[in-house]
ZAKE-942198 format. One record per atom (N, C-alpha, C, O): residue number from 1; residue in three letters; x, y, z; atom name. Coordinates in steps of 0.05 Angstrom, whole numbers, m for minus. Layout:
REC num residu     c1     c2     c3 atome
REC NUM    ALA      X      Y      Z    CA
...
END
This chain:
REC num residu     c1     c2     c3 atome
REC   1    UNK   1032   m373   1556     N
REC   1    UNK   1007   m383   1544    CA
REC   1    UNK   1012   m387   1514     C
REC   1    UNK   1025   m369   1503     O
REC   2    UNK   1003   m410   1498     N
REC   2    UNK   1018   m422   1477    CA
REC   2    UNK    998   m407   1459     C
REC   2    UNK    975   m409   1466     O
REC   3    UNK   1004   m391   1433     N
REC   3    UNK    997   m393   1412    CA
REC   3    UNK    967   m409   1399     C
REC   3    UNK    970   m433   1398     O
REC   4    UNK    944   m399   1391     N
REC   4    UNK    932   m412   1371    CA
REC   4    UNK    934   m414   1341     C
REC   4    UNK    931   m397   1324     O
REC   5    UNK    939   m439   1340     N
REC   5    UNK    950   m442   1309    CA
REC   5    UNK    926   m432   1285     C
REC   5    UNK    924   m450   1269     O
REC   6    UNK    915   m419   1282     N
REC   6    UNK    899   m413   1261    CA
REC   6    UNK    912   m412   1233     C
REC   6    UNK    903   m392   1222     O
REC   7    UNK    929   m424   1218     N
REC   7    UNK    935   m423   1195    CA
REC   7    UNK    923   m445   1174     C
REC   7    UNK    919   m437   1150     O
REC   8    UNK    918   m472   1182     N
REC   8    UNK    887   m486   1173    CA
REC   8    UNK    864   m472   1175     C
REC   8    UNK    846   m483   1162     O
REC   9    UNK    855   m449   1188     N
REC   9    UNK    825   m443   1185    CA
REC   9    UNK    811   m429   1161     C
REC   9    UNK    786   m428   1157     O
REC  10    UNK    833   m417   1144     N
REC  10    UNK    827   m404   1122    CA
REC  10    UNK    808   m432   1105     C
REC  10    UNK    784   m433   1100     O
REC  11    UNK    831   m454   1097     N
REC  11    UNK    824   m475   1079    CA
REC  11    UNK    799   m485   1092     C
REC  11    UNK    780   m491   1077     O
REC  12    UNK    797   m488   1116     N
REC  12    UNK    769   m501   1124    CA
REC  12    UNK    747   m488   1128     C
REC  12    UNK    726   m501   1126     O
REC  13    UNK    744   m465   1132     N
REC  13    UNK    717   m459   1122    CA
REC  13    UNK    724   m458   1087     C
REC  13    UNK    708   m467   1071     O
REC  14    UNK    746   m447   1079     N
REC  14    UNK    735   m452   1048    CA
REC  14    UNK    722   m484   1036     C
REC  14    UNK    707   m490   1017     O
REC  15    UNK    735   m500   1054     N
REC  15    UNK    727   m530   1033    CA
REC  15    UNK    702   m543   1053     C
REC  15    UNK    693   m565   1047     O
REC  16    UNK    690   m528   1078     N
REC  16    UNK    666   m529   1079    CA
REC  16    UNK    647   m509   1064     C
REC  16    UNK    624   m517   1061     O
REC  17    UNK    652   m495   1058     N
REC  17    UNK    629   m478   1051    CA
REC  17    UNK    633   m480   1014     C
REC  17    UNK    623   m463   1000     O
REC  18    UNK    644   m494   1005     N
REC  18    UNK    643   m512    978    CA
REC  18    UNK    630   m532    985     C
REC  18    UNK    607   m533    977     O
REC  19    UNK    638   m551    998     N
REC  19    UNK    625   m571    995    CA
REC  19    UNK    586   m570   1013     C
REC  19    UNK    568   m587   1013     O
REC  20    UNK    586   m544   1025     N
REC  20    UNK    551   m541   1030    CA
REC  20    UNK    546   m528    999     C
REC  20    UNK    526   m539    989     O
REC  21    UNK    553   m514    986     N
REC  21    UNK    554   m509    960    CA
REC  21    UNK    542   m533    943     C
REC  21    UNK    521   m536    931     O
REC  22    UNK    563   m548    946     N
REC  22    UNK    558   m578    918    CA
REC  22    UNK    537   m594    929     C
REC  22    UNK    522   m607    915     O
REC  23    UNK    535   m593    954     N
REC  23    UNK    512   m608    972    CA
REC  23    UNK    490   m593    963     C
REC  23    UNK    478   m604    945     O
REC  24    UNK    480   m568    972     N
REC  24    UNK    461   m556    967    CA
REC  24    UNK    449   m556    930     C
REC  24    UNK    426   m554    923     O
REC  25    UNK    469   m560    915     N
REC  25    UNK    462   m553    880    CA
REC  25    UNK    458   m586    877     C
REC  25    UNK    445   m589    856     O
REC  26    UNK    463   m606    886     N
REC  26    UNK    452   m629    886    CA
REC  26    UNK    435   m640    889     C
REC  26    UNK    427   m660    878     O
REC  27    UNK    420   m619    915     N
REC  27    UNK    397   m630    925    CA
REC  27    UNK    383   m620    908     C
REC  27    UNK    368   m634    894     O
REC  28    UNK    384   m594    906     N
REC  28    UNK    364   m571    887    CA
REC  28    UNK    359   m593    851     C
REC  28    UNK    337   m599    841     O
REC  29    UNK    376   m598    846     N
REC  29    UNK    380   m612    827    CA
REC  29    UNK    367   m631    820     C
REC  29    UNK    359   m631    796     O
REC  30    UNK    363   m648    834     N
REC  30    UNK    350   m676    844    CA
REC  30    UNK    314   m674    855     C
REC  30    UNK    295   m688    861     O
REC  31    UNK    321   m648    852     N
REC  31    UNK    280   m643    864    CA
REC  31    UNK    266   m639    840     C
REC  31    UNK    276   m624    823     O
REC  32    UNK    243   m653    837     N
REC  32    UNK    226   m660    809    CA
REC  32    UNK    204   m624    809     C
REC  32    UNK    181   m624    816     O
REC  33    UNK    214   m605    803     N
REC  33    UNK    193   m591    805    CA
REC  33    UNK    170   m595    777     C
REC  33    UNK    176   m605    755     O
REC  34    UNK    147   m586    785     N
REC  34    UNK    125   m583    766    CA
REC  34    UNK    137   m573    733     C
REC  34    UNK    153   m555    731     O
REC  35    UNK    127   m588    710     N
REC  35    UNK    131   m572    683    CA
REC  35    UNK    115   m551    678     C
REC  35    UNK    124   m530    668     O
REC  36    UNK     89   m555    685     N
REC  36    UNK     86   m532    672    CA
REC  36    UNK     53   m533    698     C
REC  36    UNK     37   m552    701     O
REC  37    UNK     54   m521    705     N
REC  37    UNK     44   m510    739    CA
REC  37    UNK     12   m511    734     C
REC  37    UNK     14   m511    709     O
REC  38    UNK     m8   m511    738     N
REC  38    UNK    m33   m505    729    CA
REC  38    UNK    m46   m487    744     C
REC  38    UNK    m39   m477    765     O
REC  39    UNK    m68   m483    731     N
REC  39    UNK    m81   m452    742    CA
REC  39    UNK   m105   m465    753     C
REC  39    UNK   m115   m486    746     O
REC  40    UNK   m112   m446    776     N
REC  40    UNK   m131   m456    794    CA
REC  40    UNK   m153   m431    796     C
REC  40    UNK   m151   m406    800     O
REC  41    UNK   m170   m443    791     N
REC  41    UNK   m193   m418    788    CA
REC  41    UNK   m199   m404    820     C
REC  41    UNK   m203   m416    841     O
REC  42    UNK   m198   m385    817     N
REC  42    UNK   m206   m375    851    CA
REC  42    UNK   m236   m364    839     C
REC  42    UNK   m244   m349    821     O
REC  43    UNK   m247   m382    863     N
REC  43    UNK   m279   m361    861    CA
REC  43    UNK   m293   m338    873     C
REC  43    UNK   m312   m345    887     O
REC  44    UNK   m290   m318    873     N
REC  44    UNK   m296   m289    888    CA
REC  44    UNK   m323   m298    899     C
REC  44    UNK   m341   m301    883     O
REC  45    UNK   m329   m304    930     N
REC  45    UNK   m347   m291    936    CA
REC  45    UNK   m355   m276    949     C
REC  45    UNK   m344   m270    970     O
REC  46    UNK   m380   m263    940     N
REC  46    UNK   m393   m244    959    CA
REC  46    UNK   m405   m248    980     C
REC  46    UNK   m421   m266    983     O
REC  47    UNK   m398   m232    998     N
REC  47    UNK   m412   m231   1025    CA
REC  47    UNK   m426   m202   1022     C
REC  47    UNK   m418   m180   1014     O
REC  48    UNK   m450   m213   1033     N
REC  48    UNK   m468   m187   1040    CA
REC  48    UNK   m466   m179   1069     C
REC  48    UNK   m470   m190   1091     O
REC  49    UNK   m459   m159   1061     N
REC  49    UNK   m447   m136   1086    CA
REC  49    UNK   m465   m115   1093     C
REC  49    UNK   m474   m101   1074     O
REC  50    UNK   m474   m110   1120     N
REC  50    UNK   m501    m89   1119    CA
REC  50    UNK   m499    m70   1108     C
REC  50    UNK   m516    m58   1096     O
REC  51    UNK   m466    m59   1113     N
REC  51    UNK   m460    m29   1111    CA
REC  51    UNK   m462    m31   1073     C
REC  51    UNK   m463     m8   1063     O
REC  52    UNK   m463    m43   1063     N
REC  52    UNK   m461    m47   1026    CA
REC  52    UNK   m491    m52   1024     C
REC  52    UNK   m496    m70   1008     O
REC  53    UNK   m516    m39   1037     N
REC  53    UNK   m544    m35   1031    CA
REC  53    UNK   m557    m20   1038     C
REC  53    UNK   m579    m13   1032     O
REC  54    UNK   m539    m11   1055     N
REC  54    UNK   m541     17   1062    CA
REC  54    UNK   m534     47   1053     C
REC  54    UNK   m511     53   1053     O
REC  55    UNK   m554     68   1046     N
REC  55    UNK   m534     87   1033    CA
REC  55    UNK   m528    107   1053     C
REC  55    UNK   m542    112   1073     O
REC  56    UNK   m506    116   1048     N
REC  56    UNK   m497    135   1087    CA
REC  56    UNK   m474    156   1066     C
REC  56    UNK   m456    154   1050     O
REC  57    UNK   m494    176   1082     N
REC  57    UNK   m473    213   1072    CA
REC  57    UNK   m451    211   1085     C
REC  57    UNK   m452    198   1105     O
REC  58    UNK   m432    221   1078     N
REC  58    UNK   m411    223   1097    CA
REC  58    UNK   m410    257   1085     C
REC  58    UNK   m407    263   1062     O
REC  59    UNK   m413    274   1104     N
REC  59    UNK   m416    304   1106    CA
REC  59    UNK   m384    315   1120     C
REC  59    UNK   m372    309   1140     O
REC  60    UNK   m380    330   1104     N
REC  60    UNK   m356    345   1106    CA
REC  60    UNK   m358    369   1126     C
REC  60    UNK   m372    389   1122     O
REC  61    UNK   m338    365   1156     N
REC  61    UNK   m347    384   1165    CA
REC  61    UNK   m348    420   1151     C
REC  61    UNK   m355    438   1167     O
REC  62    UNK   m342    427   1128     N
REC  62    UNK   m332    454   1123    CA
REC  62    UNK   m360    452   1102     C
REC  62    UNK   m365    473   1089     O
REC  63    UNK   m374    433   1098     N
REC  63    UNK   m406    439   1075    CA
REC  63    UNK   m424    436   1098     C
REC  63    UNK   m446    429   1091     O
REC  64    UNK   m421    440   1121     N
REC  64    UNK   m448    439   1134    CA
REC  64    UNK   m457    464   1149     C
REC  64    UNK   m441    473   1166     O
REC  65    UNK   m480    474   1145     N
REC  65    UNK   m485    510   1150    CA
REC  65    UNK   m474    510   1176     C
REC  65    UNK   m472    492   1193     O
REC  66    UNK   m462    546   1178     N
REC  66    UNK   m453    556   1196    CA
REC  66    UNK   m480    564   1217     C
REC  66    UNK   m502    574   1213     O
REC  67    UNK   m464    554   1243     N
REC  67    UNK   m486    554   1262    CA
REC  67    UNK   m486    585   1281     C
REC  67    UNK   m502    588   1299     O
END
């Protein structure tokens, strides 16, 4: 059973994975991003929630008399 020549595989992934390299910093390169970004007001609103008109104890079981 004959031998696989693997002594080209070193160089070829090296001179693919350069050239996705120079490909990728090209593209990146070439993309127009924003100068200077603007701000977008977010408006909070409120929702009225029953439990937020309601006032409710929350009682600890160890403060409530011994029975």
């Amino acid at each position: 059973m004959p031998q696989l020549d693997t002594s080209s595989w070193f160089i070829t992934a090296l001179s693919t994975a350069i050239t996705l390299f120079i490909t990728m910093q090209l593209k990146i390169s070439l993309h127009n991003f924003p100068q200077t970004p603007s701000i977008k007001s977010v408006k909070l609103t409120k929702s009225n929630n029953p439990w937020e008109l309601k006032w409710t104890k929350i009682y600890s079981p160890l403060s409530l008399p011994q029975q």
